[in-house]
C-alpha positions as CSV (number, residue, x, y, z in Angstrom):
1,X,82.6,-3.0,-55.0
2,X,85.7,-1.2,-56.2
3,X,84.2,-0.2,-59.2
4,X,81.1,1.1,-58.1
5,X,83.2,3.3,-56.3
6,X,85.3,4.3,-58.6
7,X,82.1,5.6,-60.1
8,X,80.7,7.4,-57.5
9,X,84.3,8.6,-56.8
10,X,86.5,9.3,-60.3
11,X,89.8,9.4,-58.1
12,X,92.9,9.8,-59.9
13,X,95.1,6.8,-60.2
14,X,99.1,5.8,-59.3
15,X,100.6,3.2,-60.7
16,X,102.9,1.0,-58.9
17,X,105.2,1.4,-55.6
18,X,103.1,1.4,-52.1
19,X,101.1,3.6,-50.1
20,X,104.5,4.9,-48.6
21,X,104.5,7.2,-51.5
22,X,101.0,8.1,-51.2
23,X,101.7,10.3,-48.2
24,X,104.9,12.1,-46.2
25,X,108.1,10.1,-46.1
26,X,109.9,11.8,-43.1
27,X,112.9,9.3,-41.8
28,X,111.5,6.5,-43.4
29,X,108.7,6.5,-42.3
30,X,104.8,6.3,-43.7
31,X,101.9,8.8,-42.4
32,X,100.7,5.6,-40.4
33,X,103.8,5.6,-38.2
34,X,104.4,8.9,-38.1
35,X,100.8,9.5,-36.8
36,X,101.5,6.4,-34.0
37,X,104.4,8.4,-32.8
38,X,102.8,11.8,-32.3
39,X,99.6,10.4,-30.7
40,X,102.0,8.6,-28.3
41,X,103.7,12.3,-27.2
42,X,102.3,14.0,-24.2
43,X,100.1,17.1,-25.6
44,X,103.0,20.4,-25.5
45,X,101.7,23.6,-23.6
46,X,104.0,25.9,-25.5
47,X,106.2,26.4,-28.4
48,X,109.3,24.4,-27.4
49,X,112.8,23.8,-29.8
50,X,114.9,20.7,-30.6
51,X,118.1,21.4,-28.8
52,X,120.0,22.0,-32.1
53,X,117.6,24.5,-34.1
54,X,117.4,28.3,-34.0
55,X,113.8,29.2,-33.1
56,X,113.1,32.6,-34.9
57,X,109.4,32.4,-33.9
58,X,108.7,32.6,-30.8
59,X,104.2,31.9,-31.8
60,X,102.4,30.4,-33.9
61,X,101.8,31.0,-37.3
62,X,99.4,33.8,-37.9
63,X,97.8,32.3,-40.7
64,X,96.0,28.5,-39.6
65,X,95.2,27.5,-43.4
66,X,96.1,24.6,-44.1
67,X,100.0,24.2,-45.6
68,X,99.5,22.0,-49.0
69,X,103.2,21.2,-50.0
70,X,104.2,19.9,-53.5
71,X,106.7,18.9,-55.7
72,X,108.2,16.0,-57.3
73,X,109.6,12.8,-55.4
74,X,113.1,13.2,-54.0
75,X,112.9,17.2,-53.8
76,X,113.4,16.9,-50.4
77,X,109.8,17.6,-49.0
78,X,109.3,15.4,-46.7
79,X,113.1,16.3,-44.8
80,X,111.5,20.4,-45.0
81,X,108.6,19.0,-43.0
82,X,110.4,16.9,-40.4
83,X,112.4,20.0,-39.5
84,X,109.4,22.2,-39.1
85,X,107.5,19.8,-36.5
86,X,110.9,19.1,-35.0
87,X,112.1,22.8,-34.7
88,X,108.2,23.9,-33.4
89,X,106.6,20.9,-31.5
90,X,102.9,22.0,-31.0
91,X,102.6,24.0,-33.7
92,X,101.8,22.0,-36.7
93,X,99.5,18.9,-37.2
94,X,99.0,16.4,-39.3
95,X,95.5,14.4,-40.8
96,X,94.8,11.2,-40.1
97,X,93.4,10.0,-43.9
98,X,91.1,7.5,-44.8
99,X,91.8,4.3,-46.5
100,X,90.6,1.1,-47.9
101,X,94.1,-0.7,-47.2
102,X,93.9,-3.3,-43.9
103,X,95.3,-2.6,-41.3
104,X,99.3,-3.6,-40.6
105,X,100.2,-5.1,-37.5
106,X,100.9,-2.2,-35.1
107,X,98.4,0.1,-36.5
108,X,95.9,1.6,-34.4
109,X,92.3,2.8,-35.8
110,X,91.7,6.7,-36.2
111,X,95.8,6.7,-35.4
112,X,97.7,5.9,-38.3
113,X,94.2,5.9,-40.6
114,X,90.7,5.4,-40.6
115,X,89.9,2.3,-41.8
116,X,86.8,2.1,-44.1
117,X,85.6,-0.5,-46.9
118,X,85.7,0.5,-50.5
119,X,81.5,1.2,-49.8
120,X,82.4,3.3,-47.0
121,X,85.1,4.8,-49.2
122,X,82.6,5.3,-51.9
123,X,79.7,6.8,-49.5
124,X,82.4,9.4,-48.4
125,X,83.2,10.5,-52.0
126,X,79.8,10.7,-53.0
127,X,78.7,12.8,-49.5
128,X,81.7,15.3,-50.8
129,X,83.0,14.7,-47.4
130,X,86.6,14.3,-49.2
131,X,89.0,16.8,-50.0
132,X,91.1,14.9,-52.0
133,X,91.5,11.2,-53.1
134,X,93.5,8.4,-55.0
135,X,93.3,5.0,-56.4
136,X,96.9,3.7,-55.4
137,X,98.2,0.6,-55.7
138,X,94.9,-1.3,-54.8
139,X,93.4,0.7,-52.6
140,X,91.8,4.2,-52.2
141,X,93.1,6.8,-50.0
142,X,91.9,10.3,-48.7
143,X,91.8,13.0,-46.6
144,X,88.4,14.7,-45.7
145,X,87.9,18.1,-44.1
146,X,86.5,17.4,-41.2
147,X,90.2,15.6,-40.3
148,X,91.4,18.8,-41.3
149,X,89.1,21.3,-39.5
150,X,89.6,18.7,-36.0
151,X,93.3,19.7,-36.2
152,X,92.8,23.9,-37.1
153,X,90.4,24.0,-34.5
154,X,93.0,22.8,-31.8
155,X,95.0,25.6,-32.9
156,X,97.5,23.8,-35.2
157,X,98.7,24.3,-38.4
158,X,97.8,21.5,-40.5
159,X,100.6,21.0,-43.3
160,X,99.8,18.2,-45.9
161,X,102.7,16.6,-48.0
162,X,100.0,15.9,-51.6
163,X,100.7,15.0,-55.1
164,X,100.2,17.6,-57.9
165,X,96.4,16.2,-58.5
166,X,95.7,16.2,-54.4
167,X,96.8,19.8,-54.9
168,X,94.1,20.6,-58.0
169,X,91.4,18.2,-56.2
170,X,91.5,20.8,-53.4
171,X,91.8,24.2,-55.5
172,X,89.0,22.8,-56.7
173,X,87.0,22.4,-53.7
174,X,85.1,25.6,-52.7
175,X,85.0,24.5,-49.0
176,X,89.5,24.8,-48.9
177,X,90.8,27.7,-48.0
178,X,94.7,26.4,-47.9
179,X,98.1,27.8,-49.0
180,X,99.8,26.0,-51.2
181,X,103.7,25.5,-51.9
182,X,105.7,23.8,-54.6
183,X,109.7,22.6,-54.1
184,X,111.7,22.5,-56.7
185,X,115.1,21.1,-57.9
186,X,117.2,23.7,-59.3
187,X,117.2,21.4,-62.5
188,X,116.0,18.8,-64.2
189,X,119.3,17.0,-64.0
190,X,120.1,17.7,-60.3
191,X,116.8,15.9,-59.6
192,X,117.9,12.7,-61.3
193,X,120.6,12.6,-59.7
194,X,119.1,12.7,-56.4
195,X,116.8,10.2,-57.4
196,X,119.7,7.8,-58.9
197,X,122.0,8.6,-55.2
198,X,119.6,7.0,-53.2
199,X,119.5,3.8,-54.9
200,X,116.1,2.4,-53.9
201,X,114.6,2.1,-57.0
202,X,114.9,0.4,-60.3
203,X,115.5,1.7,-63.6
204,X,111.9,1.7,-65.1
205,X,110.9,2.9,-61.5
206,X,113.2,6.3,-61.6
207,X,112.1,6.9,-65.3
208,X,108.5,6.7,-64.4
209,X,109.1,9.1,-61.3
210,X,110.9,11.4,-63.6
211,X,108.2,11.8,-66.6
212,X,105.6,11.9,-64.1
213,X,108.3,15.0,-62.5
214,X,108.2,16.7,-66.1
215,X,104.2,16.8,-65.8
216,X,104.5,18.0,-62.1
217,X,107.0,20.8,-62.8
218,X,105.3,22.4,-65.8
219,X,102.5,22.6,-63.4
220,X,104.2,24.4,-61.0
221,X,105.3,26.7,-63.6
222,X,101.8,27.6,-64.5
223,X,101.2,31.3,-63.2
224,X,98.7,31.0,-60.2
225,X,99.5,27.6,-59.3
226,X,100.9,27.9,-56.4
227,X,101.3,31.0,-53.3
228,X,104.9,30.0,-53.3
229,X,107.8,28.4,-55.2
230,X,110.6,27.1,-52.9
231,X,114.1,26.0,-55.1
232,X,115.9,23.5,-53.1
233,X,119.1,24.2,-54.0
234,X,120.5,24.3,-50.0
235,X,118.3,22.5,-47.8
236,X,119.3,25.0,-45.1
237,X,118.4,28.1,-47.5
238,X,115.1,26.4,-48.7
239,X,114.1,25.8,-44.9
240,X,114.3,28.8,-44.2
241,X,112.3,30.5,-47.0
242,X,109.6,28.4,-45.8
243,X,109.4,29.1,-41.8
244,X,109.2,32.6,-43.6
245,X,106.5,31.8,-45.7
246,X,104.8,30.2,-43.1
247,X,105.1,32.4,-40.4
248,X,104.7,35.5,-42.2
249,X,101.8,37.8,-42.4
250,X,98.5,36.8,-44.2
């Protein structure tokens, strides 16, 4: 069954490591849990603020696209989008993807993910109902658009935390109309060492995240890309070049 849908769906593959690096790490957490917690929140009426952040907007974005952020692991993407959701509750949404994983104890269907079997899986590919998809440690993952589209039409901001072949999937795709942004170390060798300070992986884990970093940098360094290049050199200074870039005109 997996086979026939890797057929009728040519995802892309990841070796190794979980699903937790399939999707945004914010805190710790996977998109699963992260999706629990906001579906347990009351709906906001308005644009509110954590009680320690400076709220230079006062609206939402003018520009609804979806946000497509990239960039290498241990960049520091995933603590960028934490502090946009925290700073502007209401304003930005996630997707809830599809998946061909079972279920974990706690996880609620069409909350954390939508649950399908590799057929089902195979059935969306095929329909062209995905936007972007992955073979991942045993089991397929993706986003479709109409997960997208559900969240743009309730006025948020949809921002997506996706791997440098996510990002070409939906460049690809006719249908996507998205912005898309890349982070960046400011070298080569400060992103090593990020990736050697948090002391979660292996050696021959942190060598295969930092050839498979090579690949995704000279990507980003391809002219067109990306709408945006973010060096995070100063987490604070790198925020804030993105609520610019995000709230700025179209």
């Amino acid at each position: 069954m997996v086979r026939d849908c890797m057929i009728a769906c040519p995802c892309w593959r990841m070796e190794g490591g979980s699903d937790r690096s399939r999707r945004p790490l914010i805190r710790g957490r996977d998109l699963g849990e992260i999706n629990n917690y906001l579906h347990s929140q009351p709906p906001p009426t308005r644009i509110g603020k954590r009680p320690d952040a400076t709220l230079i907007y006062e609206t939402a974005p003018q520009d609804l696209r979806p946000i497509i952020l990239s960039g290498p692991s241990g960049v520091g993407k995933g603590t960028l989008i934490q502090r946009l959701f925290d700073t502007y509750p209401g304003t930005f949404g996630f997707t809830v993807s599809h998946t061909t994983r079972k279920p974990r104890p706690g996880e609620v269907e069409g909350v954390a993910y939508f649950f399908v079997s590799p057929s089902e899986f195979s059935s969306l590919c095929s329909q062209g109902a995905l936007v972007e998809h992955a073979y991942f440690s045993g089991n397929y993952y993706g986003t479709s658009k109409q997960t997208i589209d559900d969240q743009t039409s309730k006025g948020l901001a949809v921002v997506l935390d996706i791997e440098m072949q996510g990002v070409q999937q939906m460049k690809a795709n006719p249908s996507i109309d998205a912005r898309y942004v890349v982070i960046k170390p400011p070298s080569f060798e400060a992103l090593e060492k990020r990736l050697r300070a948090r002391g979660t992986e292996n050696e021959e884990d942190v060598q295969n995240r930092l050839t498979q970093a090579r690949v995704e940098l000279d990507y980003a360094d391809s002219p067109g890309s990306y709408d945006k290049i973010i060096v995070n050199d100063d987490i604070e200074a790198a925020y804030k070049e993105l609520e610019m870039f995000v709230f700025g005109p179209t």
